[in-house]
DRENFI-51331 format. One record per residue (C-alpha): x, y, z; residue in one letter. Coordinates in steps of 0.05 Angstrom, whole numbers, plus 5000, padded with zeros to 4 digits. Example, Ala and Ser with C-alpha at 12.3 -4.5 7.8 and 13.67 -1.06 7.14 Angstrom:
2
524649105156A
527349795143S
This chain:
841
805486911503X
810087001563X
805487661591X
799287141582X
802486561620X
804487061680X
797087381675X
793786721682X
798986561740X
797387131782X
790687091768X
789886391791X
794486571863X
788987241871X
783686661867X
787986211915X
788886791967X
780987031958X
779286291973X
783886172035X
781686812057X
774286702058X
774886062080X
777986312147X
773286882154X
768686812219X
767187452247X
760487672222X
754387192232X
751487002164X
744786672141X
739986712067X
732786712070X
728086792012X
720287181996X
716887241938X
711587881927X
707488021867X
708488721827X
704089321833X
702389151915X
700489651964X
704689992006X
705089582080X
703388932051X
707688422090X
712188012054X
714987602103X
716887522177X
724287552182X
724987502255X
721186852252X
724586542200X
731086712226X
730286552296X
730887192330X
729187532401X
723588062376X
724588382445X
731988552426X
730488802349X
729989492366X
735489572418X
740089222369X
737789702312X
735689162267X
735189522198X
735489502125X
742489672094X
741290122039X
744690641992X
741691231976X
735491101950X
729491001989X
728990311994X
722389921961X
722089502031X
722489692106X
723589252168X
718389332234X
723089302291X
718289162331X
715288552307X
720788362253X
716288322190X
719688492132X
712988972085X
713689392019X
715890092028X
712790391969X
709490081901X
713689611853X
713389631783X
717489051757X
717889251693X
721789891725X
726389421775X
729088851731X
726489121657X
728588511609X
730387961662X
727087351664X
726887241740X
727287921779X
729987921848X
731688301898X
738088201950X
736988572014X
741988542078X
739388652142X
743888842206X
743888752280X
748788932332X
752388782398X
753788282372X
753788462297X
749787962253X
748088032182X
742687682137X
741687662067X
734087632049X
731787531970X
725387771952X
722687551885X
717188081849X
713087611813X
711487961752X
703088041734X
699388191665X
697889001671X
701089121603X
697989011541X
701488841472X
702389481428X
705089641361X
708690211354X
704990401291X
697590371290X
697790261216X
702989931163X
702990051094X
706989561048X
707289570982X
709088880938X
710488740864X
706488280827X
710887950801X
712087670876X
713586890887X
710086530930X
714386480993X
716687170992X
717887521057X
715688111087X
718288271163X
713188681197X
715289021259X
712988671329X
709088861390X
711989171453X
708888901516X
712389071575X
711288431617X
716287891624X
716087151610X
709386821595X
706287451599X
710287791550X
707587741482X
707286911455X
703586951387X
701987431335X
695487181279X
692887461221X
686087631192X
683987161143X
686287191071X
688686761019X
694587100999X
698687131053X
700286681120X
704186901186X
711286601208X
713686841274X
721086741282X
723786691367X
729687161371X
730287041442X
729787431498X
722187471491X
723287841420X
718787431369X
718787731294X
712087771250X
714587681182X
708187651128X
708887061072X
706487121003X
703286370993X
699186550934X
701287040880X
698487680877X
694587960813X
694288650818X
688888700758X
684088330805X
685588730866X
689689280880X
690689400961X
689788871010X
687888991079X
690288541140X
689288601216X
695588331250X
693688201331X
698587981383X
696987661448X
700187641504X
700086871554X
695987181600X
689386841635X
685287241608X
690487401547X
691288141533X
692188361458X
694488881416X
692489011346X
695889351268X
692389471214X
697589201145X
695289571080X
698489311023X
698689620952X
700489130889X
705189400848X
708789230782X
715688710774X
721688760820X
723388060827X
729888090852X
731888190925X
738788470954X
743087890974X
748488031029X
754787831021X
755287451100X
750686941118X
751587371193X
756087831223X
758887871295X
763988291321X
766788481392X
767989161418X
771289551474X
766389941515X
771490511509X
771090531438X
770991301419X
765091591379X
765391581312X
769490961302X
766990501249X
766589891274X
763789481208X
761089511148X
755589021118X
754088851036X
749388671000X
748488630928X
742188680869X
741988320808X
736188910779X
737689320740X
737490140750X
734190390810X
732389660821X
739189460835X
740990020871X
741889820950X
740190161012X
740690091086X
737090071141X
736089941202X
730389381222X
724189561244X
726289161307X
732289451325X
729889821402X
731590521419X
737990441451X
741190071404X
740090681354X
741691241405X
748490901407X
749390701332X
748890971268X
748790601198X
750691011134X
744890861089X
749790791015X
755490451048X
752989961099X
758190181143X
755790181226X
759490721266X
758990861342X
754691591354X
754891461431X
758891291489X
758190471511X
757090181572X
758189401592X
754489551658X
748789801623X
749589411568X
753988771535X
750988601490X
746388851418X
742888531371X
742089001303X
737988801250X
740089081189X
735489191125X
737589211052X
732889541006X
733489660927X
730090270897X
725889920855X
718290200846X
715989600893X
723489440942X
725788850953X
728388711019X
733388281055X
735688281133X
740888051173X
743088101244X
749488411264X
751488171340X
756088591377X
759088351438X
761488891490X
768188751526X
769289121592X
775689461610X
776689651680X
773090281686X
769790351741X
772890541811X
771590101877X
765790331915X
766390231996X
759690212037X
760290302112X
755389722120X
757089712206X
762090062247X
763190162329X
766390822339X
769090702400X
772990022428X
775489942486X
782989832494X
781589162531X
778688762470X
780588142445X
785488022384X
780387832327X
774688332356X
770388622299X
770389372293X
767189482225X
764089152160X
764189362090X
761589232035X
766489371972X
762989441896X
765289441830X
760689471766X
766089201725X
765188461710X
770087861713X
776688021731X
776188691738X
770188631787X
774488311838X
777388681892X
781788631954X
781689072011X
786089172058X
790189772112X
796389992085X
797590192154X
802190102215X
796490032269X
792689442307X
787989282250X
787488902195X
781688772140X
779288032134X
774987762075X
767787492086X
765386852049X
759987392011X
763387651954X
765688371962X
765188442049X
771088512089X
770788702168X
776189052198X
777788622255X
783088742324X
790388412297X
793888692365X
792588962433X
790989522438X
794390152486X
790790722511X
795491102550X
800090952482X
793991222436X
787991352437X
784991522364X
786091192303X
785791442239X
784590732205X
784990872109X
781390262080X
784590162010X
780089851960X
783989511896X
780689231840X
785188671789X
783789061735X
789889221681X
792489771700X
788389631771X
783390241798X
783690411877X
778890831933X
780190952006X
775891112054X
777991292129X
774491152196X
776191472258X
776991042320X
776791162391X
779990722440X
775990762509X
779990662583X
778790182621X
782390122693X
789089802673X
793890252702X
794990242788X
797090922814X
804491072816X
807491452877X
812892052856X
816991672901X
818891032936X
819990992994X
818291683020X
823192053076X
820892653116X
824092923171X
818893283225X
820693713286X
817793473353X
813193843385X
808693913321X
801294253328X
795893623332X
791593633269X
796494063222X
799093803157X
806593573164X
807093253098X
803393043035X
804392462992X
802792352916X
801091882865X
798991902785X
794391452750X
795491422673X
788991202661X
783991722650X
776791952677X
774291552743X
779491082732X
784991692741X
780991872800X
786091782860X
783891662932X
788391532988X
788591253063X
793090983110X
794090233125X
792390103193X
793089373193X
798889053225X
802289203288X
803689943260X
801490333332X
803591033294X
798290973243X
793791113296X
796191833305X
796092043229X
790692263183X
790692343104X
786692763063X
783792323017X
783392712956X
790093042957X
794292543000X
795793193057X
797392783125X
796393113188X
799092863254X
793792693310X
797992833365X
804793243386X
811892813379X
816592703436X
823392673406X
826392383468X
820991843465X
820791653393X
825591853343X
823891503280X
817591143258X
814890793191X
807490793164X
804290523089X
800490963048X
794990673002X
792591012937X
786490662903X
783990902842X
775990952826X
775690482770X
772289752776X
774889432798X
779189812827X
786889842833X
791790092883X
798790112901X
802590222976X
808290642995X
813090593045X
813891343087X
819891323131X
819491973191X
824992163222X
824692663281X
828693283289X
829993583358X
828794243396X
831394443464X
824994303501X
829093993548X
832694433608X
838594163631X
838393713697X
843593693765X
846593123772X
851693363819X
851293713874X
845193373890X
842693503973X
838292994005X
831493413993X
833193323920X
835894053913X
841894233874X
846594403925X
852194143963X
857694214010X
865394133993X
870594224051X
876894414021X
883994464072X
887495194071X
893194914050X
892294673985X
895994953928X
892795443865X
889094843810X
886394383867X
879794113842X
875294313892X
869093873855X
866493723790X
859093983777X
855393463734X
849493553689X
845793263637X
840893473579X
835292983545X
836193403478X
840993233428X
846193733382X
847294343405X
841394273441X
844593863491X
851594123498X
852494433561X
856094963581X
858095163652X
858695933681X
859796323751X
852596613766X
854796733830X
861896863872X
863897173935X
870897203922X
872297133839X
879697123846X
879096543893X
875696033841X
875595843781X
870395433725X
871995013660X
866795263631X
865794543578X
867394063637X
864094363705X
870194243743X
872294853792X
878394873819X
882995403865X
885995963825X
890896163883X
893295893952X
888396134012X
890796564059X
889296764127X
884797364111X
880396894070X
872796744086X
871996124129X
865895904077X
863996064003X
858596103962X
858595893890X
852495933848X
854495633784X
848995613716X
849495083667X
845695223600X
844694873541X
846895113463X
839695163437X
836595743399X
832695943454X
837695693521X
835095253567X
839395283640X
839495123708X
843395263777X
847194963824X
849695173890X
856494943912X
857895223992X
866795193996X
868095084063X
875995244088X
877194684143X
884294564177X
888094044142X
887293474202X
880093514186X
881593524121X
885292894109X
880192594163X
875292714128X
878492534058X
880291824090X
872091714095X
870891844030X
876391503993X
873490904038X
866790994007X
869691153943X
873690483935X
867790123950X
863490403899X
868990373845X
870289683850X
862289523842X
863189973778X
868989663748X
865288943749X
859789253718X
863589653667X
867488983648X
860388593634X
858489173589X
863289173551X
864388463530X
855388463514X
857389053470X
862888763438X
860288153423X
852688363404X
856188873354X
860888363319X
854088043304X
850588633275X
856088723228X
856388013203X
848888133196X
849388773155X
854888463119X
850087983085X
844288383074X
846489083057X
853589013024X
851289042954X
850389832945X
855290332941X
852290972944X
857591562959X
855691923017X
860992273040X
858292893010X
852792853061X
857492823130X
861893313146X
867093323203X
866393843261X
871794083276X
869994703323X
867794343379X
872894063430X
868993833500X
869193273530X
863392913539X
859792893459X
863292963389X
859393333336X
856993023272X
853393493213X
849993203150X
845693453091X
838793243065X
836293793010X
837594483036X
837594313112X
843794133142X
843493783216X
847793613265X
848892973302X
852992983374X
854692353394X
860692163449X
867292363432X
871992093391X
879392123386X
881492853373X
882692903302X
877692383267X
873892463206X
870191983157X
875292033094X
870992103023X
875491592996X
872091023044X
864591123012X
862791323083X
863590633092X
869090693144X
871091123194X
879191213190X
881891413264X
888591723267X
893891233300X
894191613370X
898191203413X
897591393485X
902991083536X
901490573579X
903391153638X
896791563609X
892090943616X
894290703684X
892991393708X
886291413682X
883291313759X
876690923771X
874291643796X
874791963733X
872391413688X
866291363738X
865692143727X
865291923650X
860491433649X
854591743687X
854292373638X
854891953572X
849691613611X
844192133599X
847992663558X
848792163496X
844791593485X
840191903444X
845292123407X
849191493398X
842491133376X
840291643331X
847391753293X
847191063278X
841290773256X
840791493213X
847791303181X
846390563172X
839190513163X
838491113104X
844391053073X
844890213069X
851290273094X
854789753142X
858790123203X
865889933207X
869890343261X
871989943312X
873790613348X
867590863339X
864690153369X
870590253439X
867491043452X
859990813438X
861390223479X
860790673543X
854490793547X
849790343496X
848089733560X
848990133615X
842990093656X
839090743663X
């Protein structure tokens, strides 16, 4: 009792779900129309015009492949795309389609697509008189006592007429005779029984064999009929029929009942006498074909056992009549009708039928989007006819139920990813409710199409290169890239330069627009531009189309294409060379002048070195090589040359050395011209040093304040990173002149080196300060020291850092600040920079 109450509860929450279900289905268009056709038509003959009746676009019947869904068979109709009539394929015999059933008709479901619309269409074969009644025997010989009552019965077997309805076979008559009368008993199903009635006794002294024509007709206009001829021979007393024990017997039976299984057994019983009373079986003249191909009856024991596998799809149900016969000399006969009622089990596996399917979908479509329908069968009845389908599957799909019994469509439950995946194996599981339940799969492969979702993606952001000047015009100096994830024209990369904007440099690039090489238009001056910034645009080919910008930040490396230049000596042609007058007394060290030079370049290609070309007398004088200056290396003496010659070259630290000369002409004077002399100059020298000093006292207050900006600047927008990059700079500690201090850093495999003006002798950026900070050694110098630093020598300073290291001073800086994000916080870097950053060039 318990396993029925939970049987009937989860068969009424399957009906619950199936109803919800369908209820919410709305992806496939549905609408029912209905023909009828008589039997036994021609081929072509029309039966209706679908397109018309349903409302559709003829012009768009063939491009949406409107069609016929069918298994397969051929099917008996066809659809014209063209015009939409719906005509008979090839000739219908009804008897052949429907056999027994009363009204015969045919469900056909037509499809269209993009968008996907199905239609059920009924056609009913009207059934027509082309068969006549026939008897299976052409003659019937019967043979009856005597002693017969009036009122006895004889069952004669019926006519066969293969029509349906009111054109099967409606009344059976008999020749006329005053012996016997006809009784024709309905058994349903168009099955009516002859049975012959004695209504007169027989007297078999007065005539011996009686001769009857039995015609059937069927309700035809004009009727058709069939005829028997009925012999009948009189013979002697057997007055006593079999009686059965049942008035009628019914019974129920699995369709998986094995053979040989005796499934009942039917009495009857003879009050005769002898061979009289003796009782036999048989089976009705009545009982079809079928019915005995699948049973057998034991003639001496009445029992009925199965010969034959059974079908409920075929077949649920069977009516046998069952005849009892004694062996008198004339038999006696009774019948009755044994019913057997078929019960399916769950035998039969679900049946999936591709009815529509798109192959491919694009990864851009809709949650809900219809990819497939199918149409799910089961030839079991009732409860094991019903099925669910669904994907036992982790993917974007998911099987929804259609308000026609049996059709799902695999709709969209997700979005859908093609750069994720792009094929999906999709199993459709069909289920019946059958106890235990039967299953099928089917699987459909699906392709997910691109479609231009993805924007290319640079291998980096920004982008740093680092260029020598000079470059050839029109050769490639660097090359950018980007990836696409999409695939096909979408993937397809093109790329150009933005030239909108107040970018001027754009101007003098060009990219490849296939493979992103860029090629400078023109030569750089490093002396004239030293950095420079440019976007780069990559647009794929999909539509629309999509594209992305990058950021490439240039920097440009020096070469010595820059010879040195005189600054002093200088002569009023413009030629480097001057006149010093020097007194014969002074003692061996006396600075005799100071050659001055400077070099555009930067690095070693602007660090200058100073050498003796040309002497008359090399034990006389003597060169600093790193600071120009030349001074006496002994006192002069008598025997020395009244005038000297000095030809002095100054060349610059690149690869390939760039120099220059200078001619200095010594002349030995008498030291009261001397100091004469010297009294002019330190005139003309005071003068000019005081203009200097104002201006050097202006400068530095601009610089100092102007910086202290900059850093409160920085301070807010750059303070947030931390990178460590005090693996990058590295102190130099092998170069000890005056004028610049050398600064090297790394970027890959290159390694660089910045010269900027010096800084206190032992410096260095500490790695412990994140190259945040640059720690200076606590170098106090004595008051003594500073007041001795003279106006002349300052002045002698400030005109080299004047040309010798503003480049480098710029350059160092915004390199260190502006790549690295990292504020500048020496305030004895800001005291040597100070020099030179305002002072007027």
């Amino acid at each position: 009792m318990e396993q029925r109450g939970r049987r009937t509860w989860r068969e009424r929450w399957l009906w619950l779900s199936c109803f919800f279900a369908m209820v919410a289905f709305r992806s496939v268009s549905l609408a029912q129309i209905r023909y009828s056709i008589a039997e036994e038509v021609k081929e072509g003959t029309v039966v209706g015009h679908i397109a018309k009746d349903l409302g559709l676009d003829k012009s768009t019947l063939r491009s949406r492949g409107y069609r016929i869904v069918h298994g397969s068979t051929e099917p008996l109709f066809q659809v014209n795309q063209d015009d939409g009539i719906l005509y008979v394929n090839r000739k219908i015999d009804r008897e052949e389609v429907c056999e027994r059933s009363k009204a015969c008709v045919i469900e056909l479901k037509t499809a269209l697509e993009n968008p996907l619309e199905v239609h059920y269409v009924a056609v009913e074969v009207l059934d027509v008189n082309d068969h006549a009644p026939s008897f299976l025997e052409k003659e019937r010989m019967l043979e009856i006592f005597e002693s017969a009552l009036p009122g006895a019965r004889f069952q004669l077997q019926g006519a066969h007429d293969s029509d349906s309805g009111l054109l099967s076979v409606q009344q059976y008559k008999i020749s006329n005779n005053e012996h016997f009368r006809l009784e024709v008993k309905d058994r349903g199903e168009n099955r009516k029984t002859p049975i012959l009635i004695l209504q007169k006794p027989l007297d078999r002294e007065s005539v011996k064999i009686h001769t009857l024509l039995l015609t059937a007709s069927d309700g035809g206009k004009p009727p058709k009929s069939g005829e028997m001829k009925i012999t009948i021979h009189v013979s002697d007393v057997n007055d006593n029929p079999p009686v059965f024990t049942k008035e009628s017997y019914s019974l129920q039976l699995n369709e998986n009942t094995l053979i040989g299984t005796t499934i009942i057994q039917v009495n009857a019983t003879d009050m005769d006498d002898g061979l009289n009373g003796e009782v036999v079986y048989s089976f009705g003249n009545d009982v079809d074909g079928e019915a005995r191909s699948h049973f057998n009856l034991n003639p001496l024991t009445g029992e009925i056992t199965v010969v034959e596998m059974l079908n409920f799809e075929e077949r649920n149900r069977y009516e046998i009549d069952i005849q009892a016969s004694d062996k008198g000399p004339a038999p006696l006969t009774s019948d009755r009708i044994v019913i057997i009622n078929i019960i399916d089990i769950n035998d039969n596996v679900p049946e999936i039928e591709l009815t529509s399917f798109s192959k491919t979908l694009p990864e851009n479509s809709k949650s809900g989007t219809t990819v497939a329908v199918i149409t799910v069968k089961d030839s079991d009845s009732g409860i094991n006819g019903k099925v669910l389908c669904f994907i036992n599957q982790d993917v974007p799909f998911t099987m929804t139920p259609s308000v026609q019994n049996n059709m799902f469509s695999i709709v969209t439950k997700t979005p859908l990813d093609r750069e994720k995946r792009s094929q999906y194996d999709v199993t459709i599981i069909a289920k019946d409710a059958g106890e235990p339940s039967l299953s099928s799969e089917k699987t459909i492969r699906i392709d997910i199409s691109d479609v231009n979702d993805n924007s290319p993606k640079f291998l980096l952001s920004p982008y740093t290169f680092y260029l020598t000047e000079n470059n050839s015009p029109g050769d490639s100096i660097f090359k950018v890239q980007a990836t696409d994830q999409d695939e096909g024209d979408n993937a397809l990369i093109s790329y150009h330069i933005f030239r909108g904007g107040d970018n001027l440099f754009s101007s003098f690039l060009n990219i490849n627009p296939i493979n992103g090489d860029i090629s400078a238009l023109k030569s750089f001056d490093f002396e004239k531009l030293k950095t420079f910034r440019f976007h780069v645009v990559a647009t794929d080919s999909g539509s629309p189309s999509l594209s992305s910008n990058v950021s490439v930040n240039v920097f440009l490396l020096d070469q010595n294409d820059n010879p040195p230049v005189i600054l002093h000596p200088v002569s009023s042609n413009g030629s480097a060379e001057g006149v010093e007058e020097v007194p014969r007394n002074v003692p061996a060290g006396h600075l005799v002048t100071k050659v001055r030079a400077w070099d555009a370049d930067i690095g070693y290609n602007g660090w200058l070195l100073f050498s003796l070309q040309e002497v008359s007398d090399h034990s006389l004088f003597g060169l600093d090589r790193y600071t120009g200056r030349i001074r006496t290396l002994r006192s002069f003496t008598e025997t020395d040359e009244a005038q000297h010659k000095l030809v002095i070259l100054v060349k610059d630290n690149g690869n390939v050395s760039l120099s220059a000369t200078a001619t200095v002409v010594v002349k030995l004077v008498e030291p009261k011209e001397a100091i004469s002399a010297s009294d002019v100059k330190s005139a003309a020298t005071d003068i000019g040093d005081s203009g200097v000093t104002f201006y050097l006292m202006i400068t530095l207050a601009s610089v100092s304040t102007l910086f202290l900006i900059s850093i409160i600047v920085l301070i807010a927008m750059q303070c947030s990173k931390t990178t460590d990059v005090s693996s990058k700079y590295l102190p130099e500690t092998n170069y000890d002149g005056t004028l610049c201090h050398s600064i090297q850093y790394r970027s890959g495999e290159k390694r660089y080196m910045l010269v900027g003006p010096r800084m206190s002798i032992g410096s260095t950026i500490v790695p412990g300060s994140n190259g945040n900070t640059l720690v200076v050694p606590d170098r106090r110098s004595t008051s003594a020291e500073v007041r001795n630093y003279n106006h002349s020598h300052l002045l002698s300073l400030i005109l080299p850092l004047q040309f010798a290291c503003w480049p480098t001073a710029v350059n160092h800086c915004a390199f260190w600040c502006l790549m690295n994000n990292r504020i500048c916080t020496a305030s004895k870097y800001l005291l040597d920079y100070s020099l030179y950053f305002f002072i007027p060039r």
